[in-house]
C-alpha positions as CSV (number, residue, x, y, z in Angstrom):
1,X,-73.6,-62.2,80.1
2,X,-76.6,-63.9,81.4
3,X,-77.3,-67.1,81.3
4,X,-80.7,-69.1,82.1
5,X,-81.3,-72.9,83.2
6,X,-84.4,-74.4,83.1
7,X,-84.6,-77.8,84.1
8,X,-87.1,-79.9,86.5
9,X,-84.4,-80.8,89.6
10,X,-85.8,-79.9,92.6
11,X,-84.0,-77.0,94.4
12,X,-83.5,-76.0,98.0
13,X,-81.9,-73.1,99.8
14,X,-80.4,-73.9,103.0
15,X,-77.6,-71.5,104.9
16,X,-77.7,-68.6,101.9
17,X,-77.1,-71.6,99.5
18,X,-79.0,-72.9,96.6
19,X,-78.5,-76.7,96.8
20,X,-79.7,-79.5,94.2
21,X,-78.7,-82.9,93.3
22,X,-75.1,-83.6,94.0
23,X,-74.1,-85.0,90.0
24,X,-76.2,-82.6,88.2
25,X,-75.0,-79.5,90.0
26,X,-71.1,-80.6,89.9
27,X,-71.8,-80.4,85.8
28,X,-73.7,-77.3,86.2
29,X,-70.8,-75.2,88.2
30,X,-68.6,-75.9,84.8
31,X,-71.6,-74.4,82.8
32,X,-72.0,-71.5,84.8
33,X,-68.0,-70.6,85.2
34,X,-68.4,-69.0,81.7
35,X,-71.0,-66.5,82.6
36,X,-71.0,-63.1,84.4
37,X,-74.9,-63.7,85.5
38,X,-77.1,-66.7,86.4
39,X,-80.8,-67.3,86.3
40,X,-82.3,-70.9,87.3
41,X,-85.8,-71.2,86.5
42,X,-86.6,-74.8,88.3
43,X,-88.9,-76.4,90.7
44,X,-88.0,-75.4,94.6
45,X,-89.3,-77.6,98.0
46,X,-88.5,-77.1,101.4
47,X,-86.1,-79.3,103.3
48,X,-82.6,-79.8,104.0
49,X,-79.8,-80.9,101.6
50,X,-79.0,-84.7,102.1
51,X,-75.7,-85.9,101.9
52,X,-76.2,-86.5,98.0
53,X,-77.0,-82.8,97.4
54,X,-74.6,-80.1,96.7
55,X,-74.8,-76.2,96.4
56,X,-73.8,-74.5,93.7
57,X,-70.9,-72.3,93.4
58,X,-71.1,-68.7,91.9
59,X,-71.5,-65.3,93.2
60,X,-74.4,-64.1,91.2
61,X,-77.4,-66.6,91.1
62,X,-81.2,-65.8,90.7
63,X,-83.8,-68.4,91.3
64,X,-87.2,-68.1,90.1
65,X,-89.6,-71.1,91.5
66,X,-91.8,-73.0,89.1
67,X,-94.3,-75.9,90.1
68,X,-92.9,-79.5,89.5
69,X,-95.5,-80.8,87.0
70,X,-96.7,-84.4,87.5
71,X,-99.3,-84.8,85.0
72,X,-100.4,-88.6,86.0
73,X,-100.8,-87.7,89.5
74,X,-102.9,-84.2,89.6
75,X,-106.3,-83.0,88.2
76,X,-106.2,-82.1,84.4
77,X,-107.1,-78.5,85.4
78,X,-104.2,-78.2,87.9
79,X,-101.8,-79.4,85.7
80,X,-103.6,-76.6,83.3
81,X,-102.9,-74.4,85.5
82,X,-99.0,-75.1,86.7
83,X,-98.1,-75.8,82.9
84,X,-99.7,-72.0,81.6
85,X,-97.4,-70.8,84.8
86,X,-94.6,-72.8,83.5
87,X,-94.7,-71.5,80.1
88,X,-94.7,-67.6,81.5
89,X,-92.2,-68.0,83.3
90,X,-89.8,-70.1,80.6
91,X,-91.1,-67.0,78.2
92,X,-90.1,-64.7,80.9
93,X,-86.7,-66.2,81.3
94,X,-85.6,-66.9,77.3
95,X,-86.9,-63.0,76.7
96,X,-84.4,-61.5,79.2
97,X,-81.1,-63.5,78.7
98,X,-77.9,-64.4,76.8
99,X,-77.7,-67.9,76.7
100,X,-80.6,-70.9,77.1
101,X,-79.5,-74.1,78.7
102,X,-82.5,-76.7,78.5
103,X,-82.5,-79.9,80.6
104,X,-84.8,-83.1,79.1
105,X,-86.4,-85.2,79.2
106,X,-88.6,-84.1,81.7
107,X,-92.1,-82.3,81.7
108,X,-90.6,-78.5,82.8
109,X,-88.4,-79.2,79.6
110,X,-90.5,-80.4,77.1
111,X,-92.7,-77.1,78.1
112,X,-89.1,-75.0,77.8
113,X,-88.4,-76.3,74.4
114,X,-91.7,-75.1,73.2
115,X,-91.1,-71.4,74.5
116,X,-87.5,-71.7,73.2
117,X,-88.2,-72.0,69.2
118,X,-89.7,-68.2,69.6
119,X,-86.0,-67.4,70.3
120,X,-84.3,-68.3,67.5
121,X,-81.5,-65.8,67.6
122,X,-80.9,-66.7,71.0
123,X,-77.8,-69.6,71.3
124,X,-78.8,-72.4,72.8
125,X,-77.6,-75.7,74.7
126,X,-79.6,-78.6,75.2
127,X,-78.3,-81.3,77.1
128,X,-80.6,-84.6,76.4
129,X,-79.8,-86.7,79.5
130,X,-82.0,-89.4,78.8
131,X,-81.7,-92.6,76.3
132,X,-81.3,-91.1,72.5
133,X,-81.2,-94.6,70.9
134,X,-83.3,-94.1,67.9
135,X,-84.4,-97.8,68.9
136,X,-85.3,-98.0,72.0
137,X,-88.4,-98.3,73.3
138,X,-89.8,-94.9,75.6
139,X,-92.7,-93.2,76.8
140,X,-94.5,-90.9,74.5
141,X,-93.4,-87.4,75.9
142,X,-89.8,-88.5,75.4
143,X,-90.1,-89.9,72.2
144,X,-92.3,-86.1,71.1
145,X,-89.1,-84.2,72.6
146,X,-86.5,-86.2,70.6
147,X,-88.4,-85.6,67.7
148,X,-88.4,-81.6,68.2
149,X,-84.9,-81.9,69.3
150,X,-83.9,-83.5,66.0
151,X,-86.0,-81.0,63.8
152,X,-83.3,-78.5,63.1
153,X,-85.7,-75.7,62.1
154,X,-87.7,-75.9,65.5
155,X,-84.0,-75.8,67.8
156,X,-82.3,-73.1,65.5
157,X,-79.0,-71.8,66.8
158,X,-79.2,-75.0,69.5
159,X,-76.5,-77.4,69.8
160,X,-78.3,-80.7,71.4
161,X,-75.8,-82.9,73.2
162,X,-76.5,-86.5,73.7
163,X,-74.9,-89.4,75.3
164,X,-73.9,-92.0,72.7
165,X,-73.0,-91.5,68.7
166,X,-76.1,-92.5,67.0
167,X,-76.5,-92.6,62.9
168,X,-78.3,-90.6,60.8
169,X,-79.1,-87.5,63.3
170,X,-79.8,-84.0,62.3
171,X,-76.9,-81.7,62.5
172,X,-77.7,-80.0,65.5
173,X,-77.2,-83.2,67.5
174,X,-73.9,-84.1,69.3
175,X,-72.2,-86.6,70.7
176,X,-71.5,-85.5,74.4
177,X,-70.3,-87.3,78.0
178,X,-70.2,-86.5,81.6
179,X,-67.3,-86.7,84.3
180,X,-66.9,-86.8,87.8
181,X,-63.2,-86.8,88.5
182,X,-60.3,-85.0,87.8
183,X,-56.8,-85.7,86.8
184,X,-55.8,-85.2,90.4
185,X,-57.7,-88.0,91.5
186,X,-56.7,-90.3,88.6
187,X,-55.0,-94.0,90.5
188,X,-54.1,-97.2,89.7
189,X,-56.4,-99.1,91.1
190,X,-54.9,-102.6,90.7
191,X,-57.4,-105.2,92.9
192,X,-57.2,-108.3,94.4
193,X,-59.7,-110.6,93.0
194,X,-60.4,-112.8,95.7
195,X,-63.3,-113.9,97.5
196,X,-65.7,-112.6,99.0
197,X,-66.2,-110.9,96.1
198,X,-67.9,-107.1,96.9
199,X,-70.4,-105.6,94.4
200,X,-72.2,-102.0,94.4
201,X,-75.0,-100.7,93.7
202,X,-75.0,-96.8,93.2
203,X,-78.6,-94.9,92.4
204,X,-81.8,-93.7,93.2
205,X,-83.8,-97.0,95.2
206,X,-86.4,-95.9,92.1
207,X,-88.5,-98.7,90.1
208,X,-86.4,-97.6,86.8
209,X,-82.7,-98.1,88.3
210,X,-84.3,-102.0,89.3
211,X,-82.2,-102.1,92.6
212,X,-84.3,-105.3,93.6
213,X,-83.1,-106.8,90.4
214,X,-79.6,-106.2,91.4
215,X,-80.5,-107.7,95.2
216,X,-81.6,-110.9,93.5
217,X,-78.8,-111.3,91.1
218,X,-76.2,-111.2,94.0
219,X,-78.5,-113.5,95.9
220,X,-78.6,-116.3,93.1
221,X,-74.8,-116.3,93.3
222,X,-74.8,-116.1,96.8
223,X,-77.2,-119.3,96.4
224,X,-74.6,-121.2,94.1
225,X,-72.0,-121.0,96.8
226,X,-70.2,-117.7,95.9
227,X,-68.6,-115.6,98.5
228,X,-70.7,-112.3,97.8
229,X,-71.5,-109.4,99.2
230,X,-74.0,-106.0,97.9
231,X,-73.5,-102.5,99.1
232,X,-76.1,-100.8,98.2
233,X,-75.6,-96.6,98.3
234,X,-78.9,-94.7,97.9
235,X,-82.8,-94.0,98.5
236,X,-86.0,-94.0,97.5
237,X,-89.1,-95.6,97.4
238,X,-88.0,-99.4,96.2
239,X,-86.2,-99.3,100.0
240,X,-89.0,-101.2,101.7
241,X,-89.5,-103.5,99.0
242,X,-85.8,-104.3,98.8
243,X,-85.4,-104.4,103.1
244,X,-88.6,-107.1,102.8
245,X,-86.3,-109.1,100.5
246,X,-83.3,-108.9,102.6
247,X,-85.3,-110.1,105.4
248,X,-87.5,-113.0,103.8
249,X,-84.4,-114.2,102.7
250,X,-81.8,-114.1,105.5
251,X,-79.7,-112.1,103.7
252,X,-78.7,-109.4,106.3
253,X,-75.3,-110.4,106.1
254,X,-74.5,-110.2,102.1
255,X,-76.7,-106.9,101.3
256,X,-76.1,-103.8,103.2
257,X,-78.3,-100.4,102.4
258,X,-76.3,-97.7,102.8
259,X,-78.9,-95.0,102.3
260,X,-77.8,-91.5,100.5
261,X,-73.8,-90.6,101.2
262,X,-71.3,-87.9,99.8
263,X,-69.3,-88.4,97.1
264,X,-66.4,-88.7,99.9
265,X,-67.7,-91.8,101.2
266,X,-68.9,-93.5,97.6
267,X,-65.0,-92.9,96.5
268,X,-63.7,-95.2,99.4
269,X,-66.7,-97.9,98.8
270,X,-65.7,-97.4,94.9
271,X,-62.0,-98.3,96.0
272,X,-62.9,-101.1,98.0
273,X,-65.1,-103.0,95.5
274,X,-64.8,-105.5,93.0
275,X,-67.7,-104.9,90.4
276,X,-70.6,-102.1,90.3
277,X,-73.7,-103.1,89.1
278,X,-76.9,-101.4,87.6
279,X,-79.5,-103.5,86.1
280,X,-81.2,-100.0,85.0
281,X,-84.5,-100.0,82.8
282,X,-83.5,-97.1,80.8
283,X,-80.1,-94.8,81.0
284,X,-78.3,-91.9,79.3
285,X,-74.7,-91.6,80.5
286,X,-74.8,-94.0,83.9
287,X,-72.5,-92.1,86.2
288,X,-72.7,-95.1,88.9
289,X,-70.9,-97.5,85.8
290,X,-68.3,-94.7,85.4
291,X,-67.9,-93.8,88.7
292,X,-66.8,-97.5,89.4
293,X,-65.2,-97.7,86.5
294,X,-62.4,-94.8,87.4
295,X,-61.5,-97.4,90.3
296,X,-61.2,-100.5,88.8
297,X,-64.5,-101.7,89.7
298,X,-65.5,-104.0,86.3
299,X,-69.3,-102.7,85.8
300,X,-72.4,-104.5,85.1
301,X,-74.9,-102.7,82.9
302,X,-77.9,-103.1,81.0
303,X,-77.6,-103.1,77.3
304,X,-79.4,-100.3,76.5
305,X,-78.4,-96.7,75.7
306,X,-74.6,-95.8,74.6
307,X,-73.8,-99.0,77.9
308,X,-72.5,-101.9,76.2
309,X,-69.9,-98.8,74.1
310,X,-68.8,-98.1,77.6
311,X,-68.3,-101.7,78.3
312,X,-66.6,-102.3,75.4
313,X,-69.7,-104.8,74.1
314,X,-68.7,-106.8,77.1
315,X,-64.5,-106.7,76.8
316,X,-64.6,-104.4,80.1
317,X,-67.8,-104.9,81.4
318,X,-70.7,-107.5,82.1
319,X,-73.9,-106.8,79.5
320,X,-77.3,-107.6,81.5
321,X,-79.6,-108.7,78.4
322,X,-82.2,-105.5,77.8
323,X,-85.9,-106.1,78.8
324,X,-86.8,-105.1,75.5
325,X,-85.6,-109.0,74.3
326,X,-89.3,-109.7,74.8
327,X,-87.5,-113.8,75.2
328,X,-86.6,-112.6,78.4
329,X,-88.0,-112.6,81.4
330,X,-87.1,-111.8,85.3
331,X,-85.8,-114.9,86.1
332,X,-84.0,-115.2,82.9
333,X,-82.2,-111.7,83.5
334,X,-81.5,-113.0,86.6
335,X,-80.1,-116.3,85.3
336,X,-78.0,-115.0,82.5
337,X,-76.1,-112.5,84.3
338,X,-75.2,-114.4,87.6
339,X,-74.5,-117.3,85.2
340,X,-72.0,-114.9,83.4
341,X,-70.8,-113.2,86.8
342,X,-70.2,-116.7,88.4
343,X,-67.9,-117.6,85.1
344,X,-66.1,-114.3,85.1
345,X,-65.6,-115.2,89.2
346,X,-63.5,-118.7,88.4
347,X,-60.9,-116.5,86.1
348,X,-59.1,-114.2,88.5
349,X,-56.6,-113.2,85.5
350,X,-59.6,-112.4,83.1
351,X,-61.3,-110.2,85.8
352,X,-57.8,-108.0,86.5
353,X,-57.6,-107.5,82.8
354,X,-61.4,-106.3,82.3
355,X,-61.0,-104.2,85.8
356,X,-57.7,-102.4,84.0
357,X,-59.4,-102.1,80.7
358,X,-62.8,-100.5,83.0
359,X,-60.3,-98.0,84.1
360,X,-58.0,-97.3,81.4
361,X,-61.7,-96.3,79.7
362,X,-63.2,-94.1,82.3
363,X,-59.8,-92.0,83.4
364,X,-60.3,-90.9,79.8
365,X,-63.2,-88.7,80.7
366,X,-62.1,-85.9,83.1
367,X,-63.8,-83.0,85.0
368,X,-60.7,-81.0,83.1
369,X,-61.9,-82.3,79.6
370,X,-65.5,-81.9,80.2
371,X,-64.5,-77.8,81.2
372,X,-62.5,-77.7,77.8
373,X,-65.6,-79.4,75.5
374,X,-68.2,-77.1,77.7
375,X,-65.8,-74.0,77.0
376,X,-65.7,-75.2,73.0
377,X,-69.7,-75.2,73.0
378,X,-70.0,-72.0,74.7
């Protein structure tokens, strides 16, 4: 049995290997356990794995290279061009297999989803990794692809899995999760919760995941006298802007940048902290909260997306108000949460129970079930 992934992660082959993003391919070795055959149908670059990155494990994989499509960035004719390429190839690739897995949002899916409706015999799974609140407030192509996704006609014989349990959704759309860990690695993290107090920040340095946000929260406590200190674990453009801060500031002693690191070394910093925070702009299922979580680190999140369910609406968990409050500005994110983190930092018995309740929560979602729920959808 064949089955085909189409998605926009960036692939690389390096020593025989075919290597992607680290999270995404550790939920796509469960996926393709089940089949005999895989095809991946994704964008390919050349360089080196990072630390972050991880190869995929199967004995029979086929890659077929597609352009990455960035339609604000290149000419409307080039991006004519690359999407008609796209679309042969997704035809291609849906014509000649057993089973279609779609990744969105994203521009190589939203052009995948449109070649997939002339399959409609074929089974499908769709896994929707973005923000499905009905609500909330996203760009255009998202908001077309959750529309298509929720038109049962256009996804026939698709079973769309989404972070969060929404209301009133078609009946092709279900409520899904992700894992990391496994029983095996299942502790009880029991912390101390004295000072200084050490936060994390797991993610992308991207615009979206606001690490700068997270730097200035930590530095207004810092500010009010707190012993504080940010470990910040990932890369991207925002770096600069965030070293600048660090520097303006004095503050090469309470935020460190870590840069990219295996999941080997994010476990120990996971182990050693006392909250994880990620002020993101928009979310699906934030792995960095839930990652955290499985060690007793009590998460700060923004209240978007399925976030303040996995924080319990704020009984395991700190709720950073959502930008889409248009009350709210910068400095009043910034001023509400460390105003709530710097209560929560005076009541050492409240923070042990919200760090056990974090955990109790997130040891609930194992690699193990996430095989057994894949299996049941396959």
């Amino acid at each position: 049995m064949r089955f085909s992934v189409f998605t926009h992660a960036e692939h690389y082959f390096y020593e025989g290997l075919i290597y992607s993003y680290g999270p995404y391919v550790r939920e796509m070795n469960y996926w393709i356990s089940e089949f005999d055959e895989i095809h991946i149908i994704a964008p390919f670059t050349e360089k080196k794995p990072e630390k972050i990155d991880t190869a995929y494990h199967h004995s029979d994989i086929q890659f077929k290279n597609i352009p990455n499509l960035h339609y604000k960035e290149n000419p409307f004719f080039q991006n004519l061009r690359k999407s008609f390429f796209v679309l042969q190839s997704c035809f291609r690739g849906m014509k000649n297999t057993d089973h279609i897995h779609l990744r969105c949002p994203g521009n190589v899916g939203m052009l995948a989803l449109l070649v997939s409706s002339l399959f409609p015999k074929k089974p499908k799974t769709i896994k929707y990794a973005g923000n499905w609140d009905p609500e909330s407030e996203q760009p255009l192509s998202y908001r077309f692809q959750k529309w298509w996704l929720s038109n049962t006609f256009l996804t026939r014989n698709a079973k769309v899995l989404v972070y969060g349990n929404w209301g009133n959704q078609s009946k092709n759309i279900i409520p899904f999760f992700t894992a990391s860990f496994s029983e095996s690695e299942k502790i009880l993290e029991e912390k101390h919760f004295k000072p200084p107090f050490r936060f994390l920040f797991c993610g992308s340095l991207v615009e979206g995941k606001r690490p700068l946000l997270a730097a200035e929260i930590i530095h207004n406590l810092y500010k009010s006298g707190f012993e504080v200190s940010l470990g910040m674990y990932g890369d991207g453009p925002e770096r600069i802007k965030i070293t600048g801060y660090i520097e303006n500031n004095d503050l090469e002693e309470v935020i460190k940048l870590h840069g990219n690191q295996s999941q080997e070394t994010l476990i120990e910093a996971y182990k050693e902290a006392h909250f994880c925070i990620l002020p993101s702009k928009s979310e699906g299922w934030p792995k960095a909260l839930a990652e955290g979580m499985f060690f007793g680190c009590i998460p700060i999140g923004t209240e978007i997306s399925c976030v303040p369910w996995m924080l319990g609406r704020g009984l395991r968990g700190i709720l950073i108000p959502s930008t889409s409050y248009r009350s709210f500005y910068k400095e009043d994110i910034v001023l509400n949460t460390s105003n709530k983190i710097s209560e929560l930092l005076k009541d050492g018995k409240e923070m042990k129970l919200m760090s056990k309740k974090a955990q109790e929560w997130s040891q609930k979602y194992t690699l193990e079930k996430f095989r057994n729920e894949i299996h049941k959808l396959l």
